[in-house]
DSSP file (Angstrom, degrees, kcal/mol; ACC not computed):
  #  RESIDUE AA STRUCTURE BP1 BP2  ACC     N-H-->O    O-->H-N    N-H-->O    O-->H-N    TCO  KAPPA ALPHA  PHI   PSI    X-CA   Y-CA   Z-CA
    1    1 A X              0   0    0      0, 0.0    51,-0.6     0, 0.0     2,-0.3   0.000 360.0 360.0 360.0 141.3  -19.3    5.4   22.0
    2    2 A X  E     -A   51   0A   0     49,-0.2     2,-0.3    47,-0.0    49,-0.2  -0.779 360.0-167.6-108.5 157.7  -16.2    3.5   21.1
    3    3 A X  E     -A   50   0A   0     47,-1.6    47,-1.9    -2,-0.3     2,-0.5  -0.842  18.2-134.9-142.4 144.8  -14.0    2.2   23.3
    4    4 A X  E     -A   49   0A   0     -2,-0.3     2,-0.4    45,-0.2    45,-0.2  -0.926  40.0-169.8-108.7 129.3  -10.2    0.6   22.8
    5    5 A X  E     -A   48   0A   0     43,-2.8    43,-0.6    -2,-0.5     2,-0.6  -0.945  33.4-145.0 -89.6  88.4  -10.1   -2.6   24.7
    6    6 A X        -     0   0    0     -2,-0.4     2,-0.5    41,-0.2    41,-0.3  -0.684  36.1-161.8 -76.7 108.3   -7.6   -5.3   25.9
    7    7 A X        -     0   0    0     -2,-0.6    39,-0.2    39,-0.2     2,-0.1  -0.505   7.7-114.8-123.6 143.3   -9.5   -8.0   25.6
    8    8 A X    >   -     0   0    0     -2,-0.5     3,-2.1     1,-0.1     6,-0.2  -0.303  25.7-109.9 -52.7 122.8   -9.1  -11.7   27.3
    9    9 A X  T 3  S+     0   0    0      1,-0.2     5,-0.1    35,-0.2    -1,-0.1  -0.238 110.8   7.6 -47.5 151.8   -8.4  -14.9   25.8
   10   10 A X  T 3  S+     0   0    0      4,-0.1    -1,-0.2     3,-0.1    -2,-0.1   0.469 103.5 125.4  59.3  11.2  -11.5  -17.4   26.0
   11   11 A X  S <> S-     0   0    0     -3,-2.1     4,-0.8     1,-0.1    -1,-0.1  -0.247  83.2-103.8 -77.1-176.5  -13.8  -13.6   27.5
   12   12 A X  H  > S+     0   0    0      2,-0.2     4,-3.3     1,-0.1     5,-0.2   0.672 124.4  61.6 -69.9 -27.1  -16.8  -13.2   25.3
   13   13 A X  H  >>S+     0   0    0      1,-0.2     4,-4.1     2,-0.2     5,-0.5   0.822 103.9  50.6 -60.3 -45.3  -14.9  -10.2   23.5
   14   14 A X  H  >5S+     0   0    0     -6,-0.2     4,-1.8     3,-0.2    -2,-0.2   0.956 109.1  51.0 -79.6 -17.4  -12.4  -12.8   22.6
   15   15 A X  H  X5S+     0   0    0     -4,-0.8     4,-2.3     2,-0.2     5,-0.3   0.975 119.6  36.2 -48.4 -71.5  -15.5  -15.2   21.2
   16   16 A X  H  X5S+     0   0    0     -4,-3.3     4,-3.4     1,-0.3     5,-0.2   0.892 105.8  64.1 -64.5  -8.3  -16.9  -12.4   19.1
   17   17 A X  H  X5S+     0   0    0     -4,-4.1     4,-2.1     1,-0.2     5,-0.3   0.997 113.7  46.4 -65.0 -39.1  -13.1  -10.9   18.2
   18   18 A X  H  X<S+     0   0    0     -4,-1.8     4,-2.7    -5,-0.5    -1,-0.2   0.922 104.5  51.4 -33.9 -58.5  -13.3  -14.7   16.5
   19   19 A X  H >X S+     0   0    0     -4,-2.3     4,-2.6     1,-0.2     3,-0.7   0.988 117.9  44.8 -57.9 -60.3  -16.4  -14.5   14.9
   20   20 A X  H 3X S+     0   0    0     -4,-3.4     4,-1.9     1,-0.3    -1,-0.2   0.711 114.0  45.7 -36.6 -51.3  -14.9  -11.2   13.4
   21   21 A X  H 3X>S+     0   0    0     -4,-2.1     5,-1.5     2,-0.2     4,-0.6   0.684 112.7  48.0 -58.7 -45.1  -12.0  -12.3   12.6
   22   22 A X  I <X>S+     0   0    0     -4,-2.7     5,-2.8    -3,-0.7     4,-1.1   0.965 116.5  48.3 -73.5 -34.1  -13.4  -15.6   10.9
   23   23 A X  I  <5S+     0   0    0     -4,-2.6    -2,-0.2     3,-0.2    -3,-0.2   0.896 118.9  32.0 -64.5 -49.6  -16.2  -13.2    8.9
   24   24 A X  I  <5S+     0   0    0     -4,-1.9     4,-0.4     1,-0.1    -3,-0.2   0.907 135.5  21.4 -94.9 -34.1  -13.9  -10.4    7.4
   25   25 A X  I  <5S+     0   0    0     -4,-0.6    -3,-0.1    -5,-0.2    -2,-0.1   0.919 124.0  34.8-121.4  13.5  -10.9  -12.3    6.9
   26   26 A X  I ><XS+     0   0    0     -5,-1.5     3,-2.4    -4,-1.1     5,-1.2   0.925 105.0  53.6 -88.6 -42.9  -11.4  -16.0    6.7
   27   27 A X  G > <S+     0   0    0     -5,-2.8     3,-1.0     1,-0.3    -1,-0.1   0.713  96.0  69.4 -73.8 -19.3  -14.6  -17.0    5.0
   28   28 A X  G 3 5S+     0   0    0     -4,-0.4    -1,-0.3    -6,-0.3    -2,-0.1   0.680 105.7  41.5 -89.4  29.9  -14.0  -15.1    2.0
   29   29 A X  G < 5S-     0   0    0     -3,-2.4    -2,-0.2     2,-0.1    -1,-0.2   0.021 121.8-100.8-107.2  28.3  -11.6  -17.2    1.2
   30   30 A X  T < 5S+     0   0    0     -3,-1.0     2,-0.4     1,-0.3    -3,-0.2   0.870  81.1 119.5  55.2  52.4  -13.0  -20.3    2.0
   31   31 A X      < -     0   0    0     -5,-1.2    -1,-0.3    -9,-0.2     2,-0.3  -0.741  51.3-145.2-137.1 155.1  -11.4  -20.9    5.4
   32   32 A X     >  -     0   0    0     -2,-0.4     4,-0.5    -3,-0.1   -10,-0.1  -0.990   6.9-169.7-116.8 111.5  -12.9  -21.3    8.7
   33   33 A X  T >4 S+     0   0    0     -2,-0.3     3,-0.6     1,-0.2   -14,-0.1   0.828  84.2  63.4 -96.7 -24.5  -10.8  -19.9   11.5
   34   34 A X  T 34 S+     0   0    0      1,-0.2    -1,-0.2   -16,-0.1     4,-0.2   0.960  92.2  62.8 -56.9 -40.6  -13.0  -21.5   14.1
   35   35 A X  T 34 S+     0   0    0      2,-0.1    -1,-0.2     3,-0.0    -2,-0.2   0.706  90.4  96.2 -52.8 -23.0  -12.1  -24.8   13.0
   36   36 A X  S << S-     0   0    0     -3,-0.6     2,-1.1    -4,-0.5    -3,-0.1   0.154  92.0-103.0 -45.6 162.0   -8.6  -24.2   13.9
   37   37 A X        +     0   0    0      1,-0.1     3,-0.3     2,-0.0    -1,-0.1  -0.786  43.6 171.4 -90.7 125.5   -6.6  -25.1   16.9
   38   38 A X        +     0   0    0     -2,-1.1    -1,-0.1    -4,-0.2    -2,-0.0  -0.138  51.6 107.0-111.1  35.6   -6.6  -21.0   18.7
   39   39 A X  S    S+     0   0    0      1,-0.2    -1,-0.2     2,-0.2     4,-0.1   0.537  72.3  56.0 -91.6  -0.6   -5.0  -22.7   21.9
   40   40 A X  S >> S+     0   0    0     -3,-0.3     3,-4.2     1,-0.2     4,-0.6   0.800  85.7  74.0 -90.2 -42.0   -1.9  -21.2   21.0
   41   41 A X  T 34 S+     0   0    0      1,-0.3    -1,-0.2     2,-0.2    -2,-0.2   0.663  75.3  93.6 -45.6 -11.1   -3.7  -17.5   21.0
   42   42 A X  T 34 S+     0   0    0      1,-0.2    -1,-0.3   -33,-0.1   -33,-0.2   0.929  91.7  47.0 -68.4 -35.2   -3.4  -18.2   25.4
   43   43 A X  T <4 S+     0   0    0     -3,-4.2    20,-0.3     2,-0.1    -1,-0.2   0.780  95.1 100.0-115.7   5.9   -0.4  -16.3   24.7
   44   44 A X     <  -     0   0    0     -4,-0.6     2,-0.7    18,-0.1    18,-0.2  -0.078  66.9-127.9 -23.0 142.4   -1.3  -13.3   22.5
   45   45 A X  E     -C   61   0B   0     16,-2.5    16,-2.8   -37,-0.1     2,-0.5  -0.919  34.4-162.5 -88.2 128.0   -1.8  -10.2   23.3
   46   46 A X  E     -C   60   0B   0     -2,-0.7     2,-0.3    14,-0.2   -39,-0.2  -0.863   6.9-173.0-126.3 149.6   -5.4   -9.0   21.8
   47   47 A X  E     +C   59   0B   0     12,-1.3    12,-1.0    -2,-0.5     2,-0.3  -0.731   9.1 168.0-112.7 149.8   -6.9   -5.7   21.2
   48   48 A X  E     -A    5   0A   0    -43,-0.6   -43,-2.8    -2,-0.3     2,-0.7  -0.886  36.9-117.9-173.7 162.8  -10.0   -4.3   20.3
   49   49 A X  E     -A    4   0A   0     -2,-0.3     7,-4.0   -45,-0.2     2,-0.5  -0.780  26.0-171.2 -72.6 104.7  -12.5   -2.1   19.6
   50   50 A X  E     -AB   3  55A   0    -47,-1.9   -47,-1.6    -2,-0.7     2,-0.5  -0.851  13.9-158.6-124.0 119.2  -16.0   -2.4   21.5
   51   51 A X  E    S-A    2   0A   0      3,-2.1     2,-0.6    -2,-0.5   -49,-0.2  -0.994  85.4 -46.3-103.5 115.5  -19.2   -0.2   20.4
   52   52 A X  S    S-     0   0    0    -51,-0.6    -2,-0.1    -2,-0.5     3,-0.0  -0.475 128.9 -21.0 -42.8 -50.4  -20.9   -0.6   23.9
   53   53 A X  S    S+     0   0    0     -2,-0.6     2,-0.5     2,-0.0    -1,-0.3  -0.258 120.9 103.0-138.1  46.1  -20.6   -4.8   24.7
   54   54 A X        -     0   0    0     -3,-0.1    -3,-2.1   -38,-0.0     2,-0.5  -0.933  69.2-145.6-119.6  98.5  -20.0   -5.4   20.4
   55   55 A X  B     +B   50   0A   0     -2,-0.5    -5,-0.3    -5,-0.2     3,-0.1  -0.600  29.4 170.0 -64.7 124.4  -16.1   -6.0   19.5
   56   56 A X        +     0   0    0     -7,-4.0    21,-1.6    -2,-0.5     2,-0.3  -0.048  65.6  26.6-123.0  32.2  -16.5   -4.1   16.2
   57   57 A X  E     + D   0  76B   0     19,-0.2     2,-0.2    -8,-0.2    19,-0.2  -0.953  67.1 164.6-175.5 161.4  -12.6   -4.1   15.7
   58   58 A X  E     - D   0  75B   0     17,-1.1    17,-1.6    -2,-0.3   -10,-0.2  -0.759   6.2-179.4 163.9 163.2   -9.6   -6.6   17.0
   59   59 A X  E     -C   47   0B   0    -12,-1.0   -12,-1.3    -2,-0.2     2,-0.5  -0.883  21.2-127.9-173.7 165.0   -5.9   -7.3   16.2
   60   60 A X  E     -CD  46  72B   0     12,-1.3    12,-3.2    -2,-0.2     2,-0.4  -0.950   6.6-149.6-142.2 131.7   -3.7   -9.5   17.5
   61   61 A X  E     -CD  45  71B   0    -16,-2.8   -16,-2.5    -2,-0.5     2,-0.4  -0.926   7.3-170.1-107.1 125.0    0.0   -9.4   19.0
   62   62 A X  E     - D   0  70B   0      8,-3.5     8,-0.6    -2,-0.4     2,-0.3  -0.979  22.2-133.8-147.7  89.3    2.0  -12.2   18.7
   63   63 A X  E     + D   0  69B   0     -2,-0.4     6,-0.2   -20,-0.3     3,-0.1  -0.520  27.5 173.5 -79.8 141.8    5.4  -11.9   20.9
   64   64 A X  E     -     0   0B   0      4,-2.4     2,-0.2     1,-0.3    -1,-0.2   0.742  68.2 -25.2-107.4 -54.1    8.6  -12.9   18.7
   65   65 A X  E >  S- D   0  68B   0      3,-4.6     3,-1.1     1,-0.1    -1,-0.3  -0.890  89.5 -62.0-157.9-165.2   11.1  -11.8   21.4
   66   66 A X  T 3  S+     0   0    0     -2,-0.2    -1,-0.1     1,-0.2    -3,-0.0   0.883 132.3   5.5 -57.0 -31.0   11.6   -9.4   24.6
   67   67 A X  T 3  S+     0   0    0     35,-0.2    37,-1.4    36,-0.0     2,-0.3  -0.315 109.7  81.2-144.1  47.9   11.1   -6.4   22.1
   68   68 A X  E <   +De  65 104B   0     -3,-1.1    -3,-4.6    35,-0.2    -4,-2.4  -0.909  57.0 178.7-158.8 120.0   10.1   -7.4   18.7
   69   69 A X  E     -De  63 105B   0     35,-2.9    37,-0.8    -2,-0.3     2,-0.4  -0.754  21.8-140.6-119.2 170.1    5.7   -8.2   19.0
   70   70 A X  E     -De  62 106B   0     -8,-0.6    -8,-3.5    35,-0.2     2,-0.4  -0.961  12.0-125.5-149.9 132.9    4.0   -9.4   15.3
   71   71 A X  E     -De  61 107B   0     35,-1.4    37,-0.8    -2,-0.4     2,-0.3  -0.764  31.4-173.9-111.0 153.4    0.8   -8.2   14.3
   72   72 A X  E     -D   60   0B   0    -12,-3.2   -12,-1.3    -2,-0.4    35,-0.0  -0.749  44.5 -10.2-123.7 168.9   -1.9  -10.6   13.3
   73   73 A X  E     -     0   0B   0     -2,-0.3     2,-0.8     1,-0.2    -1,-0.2   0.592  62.4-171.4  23.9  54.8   -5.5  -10.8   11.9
   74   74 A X  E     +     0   0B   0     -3,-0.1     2,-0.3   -15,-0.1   -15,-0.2  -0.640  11.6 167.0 -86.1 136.1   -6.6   -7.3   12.0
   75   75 A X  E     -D   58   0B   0    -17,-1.6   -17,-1.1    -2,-0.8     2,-0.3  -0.902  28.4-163.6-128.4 163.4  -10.4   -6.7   11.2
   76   76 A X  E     -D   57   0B   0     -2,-0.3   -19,-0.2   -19,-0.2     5,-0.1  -0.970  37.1-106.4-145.6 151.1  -12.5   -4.4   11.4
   77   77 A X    >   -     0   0    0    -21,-1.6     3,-6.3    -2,-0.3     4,-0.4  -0.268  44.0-114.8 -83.7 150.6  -16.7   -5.3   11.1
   78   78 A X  T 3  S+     0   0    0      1,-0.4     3,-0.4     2,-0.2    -1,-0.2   0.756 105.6  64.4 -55.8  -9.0  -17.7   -4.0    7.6
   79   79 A X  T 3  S+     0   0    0      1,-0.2    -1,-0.4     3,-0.0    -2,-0.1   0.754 110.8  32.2-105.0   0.3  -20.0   -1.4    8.7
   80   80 A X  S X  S+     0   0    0     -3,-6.3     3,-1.1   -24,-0.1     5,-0.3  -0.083  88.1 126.9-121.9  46.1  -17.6    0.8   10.5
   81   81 A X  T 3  S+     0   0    0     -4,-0.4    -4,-0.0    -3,-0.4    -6,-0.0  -0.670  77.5  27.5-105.6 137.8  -14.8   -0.5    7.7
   82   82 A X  T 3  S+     0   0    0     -2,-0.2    -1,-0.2     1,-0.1    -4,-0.0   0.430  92.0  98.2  62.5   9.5  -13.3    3.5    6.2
   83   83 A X  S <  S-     0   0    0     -3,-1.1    -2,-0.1     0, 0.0    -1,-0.1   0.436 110.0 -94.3-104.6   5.5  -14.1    5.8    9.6
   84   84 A X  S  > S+     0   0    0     -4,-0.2     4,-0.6     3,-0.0    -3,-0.1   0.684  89.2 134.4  94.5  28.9  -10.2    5.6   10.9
   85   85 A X  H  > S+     0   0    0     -5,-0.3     4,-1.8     2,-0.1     5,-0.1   0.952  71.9  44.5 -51.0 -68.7  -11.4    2.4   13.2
   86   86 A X  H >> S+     0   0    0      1,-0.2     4,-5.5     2,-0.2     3,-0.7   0.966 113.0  51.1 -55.3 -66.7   -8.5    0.4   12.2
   87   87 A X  H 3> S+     0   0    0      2,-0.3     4,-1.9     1,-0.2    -1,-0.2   0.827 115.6  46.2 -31.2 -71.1   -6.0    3.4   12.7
   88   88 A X  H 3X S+     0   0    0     -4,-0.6     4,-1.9     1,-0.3    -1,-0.2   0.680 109.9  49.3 -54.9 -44.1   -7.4    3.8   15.9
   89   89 A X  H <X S+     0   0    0     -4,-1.8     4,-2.5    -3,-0.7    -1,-0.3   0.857 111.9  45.3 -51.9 -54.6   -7.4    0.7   16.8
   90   90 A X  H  X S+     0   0    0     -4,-5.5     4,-1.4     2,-0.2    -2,-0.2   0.895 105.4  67.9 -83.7 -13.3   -3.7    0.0   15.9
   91   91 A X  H >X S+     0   0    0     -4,-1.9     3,-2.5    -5,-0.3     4,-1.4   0.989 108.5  37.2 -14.8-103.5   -2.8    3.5   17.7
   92   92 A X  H 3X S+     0   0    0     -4,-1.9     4,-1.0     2,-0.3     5,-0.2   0.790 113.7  48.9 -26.4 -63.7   -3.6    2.0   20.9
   93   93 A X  H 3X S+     0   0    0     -4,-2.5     4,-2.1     2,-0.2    -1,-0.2   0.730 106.8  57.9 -72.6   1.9   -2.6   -1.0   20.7
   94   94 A X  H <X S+     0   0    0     -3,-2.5     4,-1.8    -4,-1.4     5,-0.4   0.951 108.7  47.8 -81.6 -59.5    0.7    0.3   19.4
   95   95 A X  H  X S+     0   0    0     -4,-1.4     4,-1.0     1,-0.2    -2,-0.2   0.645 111.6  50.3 -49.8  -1.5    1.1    2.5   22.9
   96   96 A X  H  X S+     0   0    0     -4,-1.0     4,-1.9     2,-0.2     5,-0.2   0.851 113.5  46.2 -88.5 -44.2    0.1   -0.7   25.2
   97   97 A X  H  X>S+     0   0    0     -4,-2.1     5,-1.1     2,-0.2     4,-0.6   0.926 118.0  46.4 -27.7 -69.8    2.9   -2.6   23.1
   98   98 A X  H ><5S+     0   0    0     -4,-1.8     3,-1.3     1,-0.3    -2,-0.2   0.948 112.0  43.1 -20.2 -91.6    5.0    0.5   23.7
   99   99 A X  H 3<5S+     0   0    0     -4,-1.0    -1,-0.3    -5,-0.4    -2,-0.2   0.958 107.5  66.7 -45.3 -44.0    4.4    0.9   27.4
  100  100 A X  H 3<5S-     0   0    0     -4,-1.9    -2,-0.2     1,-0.1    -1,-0.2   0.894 123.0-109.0 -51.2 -38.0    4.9   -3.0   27.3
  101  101 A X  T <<5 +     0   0    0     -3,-1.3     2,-0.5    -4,-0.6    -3,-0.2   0.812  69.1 149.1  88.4  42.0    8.7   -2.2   26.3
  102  102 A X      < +     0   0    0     -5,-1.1    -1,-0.2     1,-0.2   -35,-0.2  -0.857  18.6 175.2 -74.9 113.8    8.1   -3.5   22.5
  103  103 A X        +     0   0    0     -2,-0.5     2,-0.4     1,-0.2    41,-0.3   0.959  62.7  45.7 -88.3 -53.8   10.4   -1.6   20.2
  104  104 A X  E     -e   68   0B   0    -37,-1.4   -35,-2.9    38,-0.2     2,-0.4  -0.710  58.3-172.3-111.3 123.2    9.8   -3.3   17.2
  105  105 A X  E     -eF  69 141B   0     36,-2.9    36,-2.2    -2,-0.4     2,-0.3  -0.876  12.5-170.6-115.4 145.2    6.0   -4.6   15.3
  106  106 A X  E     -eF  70 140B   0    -37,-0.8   -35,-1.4    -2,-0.4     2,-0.3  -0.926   5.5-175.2-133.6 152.1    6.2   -6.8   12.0
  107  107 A X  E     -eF  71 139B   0     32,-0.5    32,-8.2    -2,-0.3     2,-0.8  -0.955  31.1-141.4-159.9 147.8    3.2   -7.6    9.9
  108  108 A X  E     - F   0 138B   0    -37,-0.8    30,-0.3    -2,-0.3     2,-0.3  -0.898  40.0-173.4 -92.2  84.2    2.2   -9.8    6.8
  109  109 A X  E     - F   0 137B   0     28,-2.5    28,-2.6    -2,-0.8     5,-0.1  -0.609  26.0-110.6 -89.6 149.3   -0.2   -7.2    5.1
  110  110 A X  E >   - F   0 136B   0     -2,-0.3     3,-0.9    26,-0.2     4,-0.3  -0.360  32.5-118.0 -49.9 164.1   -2.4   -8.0    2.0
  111  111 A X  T 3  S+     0   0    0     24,-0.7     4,-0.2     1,-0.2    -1,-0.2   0.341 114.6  65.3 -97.9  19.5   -1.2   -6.3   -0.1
  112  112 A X  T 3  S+     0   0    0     23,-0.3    -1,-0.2     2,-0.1    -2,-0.1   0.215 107.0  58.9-105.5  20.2   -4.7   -4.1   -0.6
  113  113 A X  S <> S+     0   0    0     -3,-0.9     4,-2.0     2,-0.1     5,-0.3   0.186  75.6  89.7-123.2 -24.6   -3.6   -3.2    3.0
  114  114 A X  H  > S+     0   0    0     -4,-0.3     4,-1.6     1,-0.2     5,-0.3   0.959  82.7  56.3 -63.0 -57.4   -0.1   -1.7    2.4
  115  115 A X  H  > S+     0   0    0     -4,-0.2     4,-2.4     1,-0.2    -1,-0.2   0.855 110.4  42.1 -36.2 -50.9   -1.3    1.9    1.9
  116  116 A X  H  > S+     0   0    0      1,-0.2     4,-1.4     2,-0.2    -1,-0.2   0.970 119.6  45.8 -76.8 -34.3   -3.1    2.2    5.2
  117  117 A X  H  <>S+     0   0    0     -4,-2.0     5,-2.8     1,-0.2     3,-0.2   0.976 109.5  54.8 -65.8 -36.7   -0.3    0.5    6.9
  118  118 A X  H ><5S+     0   0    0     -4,-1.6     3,-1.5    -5,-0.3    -1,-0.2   0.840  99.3  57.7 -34.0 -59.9    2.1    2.5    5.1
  119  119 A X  H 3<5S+     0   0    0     -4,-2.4    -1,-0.2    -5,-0.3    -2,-0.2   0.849 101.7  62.9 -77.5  -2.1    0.6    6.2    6.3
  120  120 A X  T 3<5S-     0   0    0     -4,-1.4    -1,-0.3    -3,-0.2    -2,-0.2   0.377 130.7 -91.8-108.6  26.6    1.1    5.0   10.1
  121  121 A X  T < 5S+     0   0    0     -3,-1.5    -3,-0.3     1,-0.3    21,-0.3   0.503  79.8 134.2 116.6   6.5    4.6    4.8    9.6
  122  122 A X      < -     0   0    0     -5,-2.8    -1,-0.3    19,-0.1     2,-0.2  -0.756  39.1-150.0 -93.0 162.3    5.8    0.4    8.4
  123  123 A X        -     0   0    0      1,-0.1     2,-0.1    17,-0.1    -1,-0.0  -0.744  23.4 -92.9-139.5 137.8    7.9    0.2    5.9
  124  124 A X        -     0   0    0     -2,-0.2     2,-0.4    15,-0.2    15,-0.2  -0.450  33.3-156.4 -56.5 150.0    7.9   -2.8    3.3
  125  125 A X  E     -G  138   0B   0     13,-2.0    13,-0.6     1,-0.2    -1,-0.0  -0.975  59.2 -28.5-124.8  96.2   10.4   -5.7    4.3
  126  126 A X  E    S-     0   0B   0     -2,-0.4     2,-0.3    11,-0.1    -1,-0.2  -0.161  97.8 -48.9  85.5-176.8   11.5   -7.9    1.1
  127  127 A X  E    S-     0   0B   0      1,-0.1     0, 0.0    10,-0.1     0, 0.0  -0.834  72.1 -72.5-116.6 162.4    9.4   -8.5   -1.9
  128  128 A X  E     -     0   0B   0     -2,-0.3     2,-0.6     1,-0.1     9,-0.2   0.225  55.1-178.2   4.5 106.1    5.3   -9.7   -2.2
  129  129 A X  E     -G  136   0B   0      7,-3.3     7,-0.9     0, 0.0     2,-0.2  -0.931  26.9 -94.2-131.2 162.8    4.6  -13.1   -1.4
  130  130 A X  E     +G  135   0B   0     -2,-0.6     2,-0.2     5,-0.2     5,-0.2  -0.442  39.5 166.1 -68.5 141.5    1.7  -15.7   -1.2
  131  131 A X  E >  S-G  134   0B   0      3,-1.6     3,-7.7    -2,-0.2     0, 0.0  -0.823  76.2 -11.4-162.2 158.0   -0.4  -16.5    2.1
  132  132 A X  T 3  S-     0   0    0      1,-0.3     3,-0.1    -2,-0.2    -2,-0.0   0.480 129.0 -62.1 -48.7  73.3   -3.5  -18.3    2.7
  133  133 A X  T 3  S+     0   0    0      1,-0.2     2,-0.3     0, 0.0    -1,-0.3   0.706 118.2  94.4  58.6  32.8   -3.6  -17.9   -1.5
  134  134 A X  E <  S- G   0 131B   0     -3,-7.7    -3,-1.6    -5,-0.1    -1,-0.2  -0.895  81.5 -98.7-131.8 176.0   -3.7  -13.9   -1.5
  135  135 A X  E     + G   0 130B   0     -2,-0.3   -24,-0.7    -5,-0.2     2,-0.3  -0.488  45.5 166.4 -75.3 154.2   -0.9  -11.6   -1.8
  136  136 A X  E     -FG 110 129B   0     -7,-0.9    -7,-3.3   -26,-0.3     2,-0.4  -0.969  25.3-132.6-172.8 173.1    0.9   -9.8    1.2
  137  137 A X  E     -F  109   0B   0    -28,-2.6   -28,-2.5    -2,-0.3     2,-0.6  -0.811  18.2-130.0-123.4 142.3    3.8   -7.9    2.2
  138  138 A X  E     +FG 108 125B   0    -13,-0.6   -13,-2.0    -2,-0.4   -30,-0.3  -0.788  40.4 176.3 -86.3 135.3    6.1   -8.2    5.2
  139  139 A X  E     -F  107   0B   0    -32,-8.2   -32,-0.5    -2,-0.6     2,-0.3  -0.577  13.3-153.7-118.4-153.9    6.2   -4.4    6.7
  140  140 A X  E     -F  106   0B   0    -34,-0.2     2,-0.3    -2,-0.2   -34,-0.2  -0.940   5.5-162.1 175.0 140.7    8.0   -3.2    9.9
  141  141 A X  E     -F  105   0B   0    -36,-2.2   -36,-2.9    -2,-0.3   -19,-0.1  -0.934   9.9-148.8-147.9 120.9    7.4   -0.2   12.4
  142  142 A X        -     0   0    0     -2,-0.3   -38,-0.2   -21,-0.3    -2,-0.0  -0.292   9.8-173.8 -62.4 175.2   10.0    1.2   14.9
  143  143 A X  S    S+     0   0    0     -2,-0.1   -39,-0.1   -45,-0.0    -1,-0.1   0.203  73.9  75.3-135.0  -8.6    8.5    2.5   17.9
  144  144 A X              0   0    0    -41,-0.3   -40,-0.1     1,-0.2   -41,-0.1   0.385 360.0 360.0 -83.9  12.2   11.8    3.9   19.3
  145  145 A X              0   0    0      0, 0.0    -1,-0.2     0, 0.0    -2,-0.0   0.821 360.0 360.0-135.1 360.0   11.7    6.7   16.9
């Protein structure tokens, strides 16, 4: 059974949301995200998905200002990658945001990511640019409407 999580900096959910993170979207581009410094992530909010003690899902919220949160480095683990994970996942963490008293989400998507982000309601911001050497898009999502 899957389960939507909030899950602690430095818990073991936040180890594997790393490992997750580093597999689907750093190493194929020949990055390491463990080698980074993640001491800044102490004031994230993180999310995830857990199939019984397995984060098989995770996102990250990155607050900007009292009502404006930026979402970061969503994955989802490759084998549940097309069942509405992700959606589910960003569902949830969009009503904790919400309840939180966020109005406003921004995100850098690849741009092989705009469609899905696109049917839950962001909107492109500005035109296509480069990040860590792939394409991506700034979007935006109210939540006050």
């Amino acid at each position: 059974m899957l389960r939507f999580i909030e899950i602690t900096f430095l818990s073991e959910n936040y180890e594997q949301a790393c490992r997750l993170r580093n597999e689907i979207l750093r190493q194929p581009l020949g990055l390491d995200l463990l080698e980074e410094d993640l001491s800044a992530e102490a004031d994230y909010l993180h999310f995830g998905i857990v199939e019984g003690s397995r984060v098989i899902a995770c996102v990250l919220a990155v607050p900007v200002s009292d009502v404006k949160v930026k979402i970061r480095q969503m994955a989802v683990s490759a084998d549940f990658q097309n069942r509405g994970v992700g959606k589910t996942l960003l569902s949830n963490s969009e009503t904790s945001l919400k309840q939180r008293g966020f109005q406003f989400l921004e995100l850098d998507a690849r741009t092989s990511a705009v469609g899905f982000y696109q049917k839950l309601g962001y909107h492109k911001l500005g035109e296509e640019f480069l990040s860590v050497s792939i394409p991506h898009q700034k979007m935006r999502k109210s939540l006050t409407e």
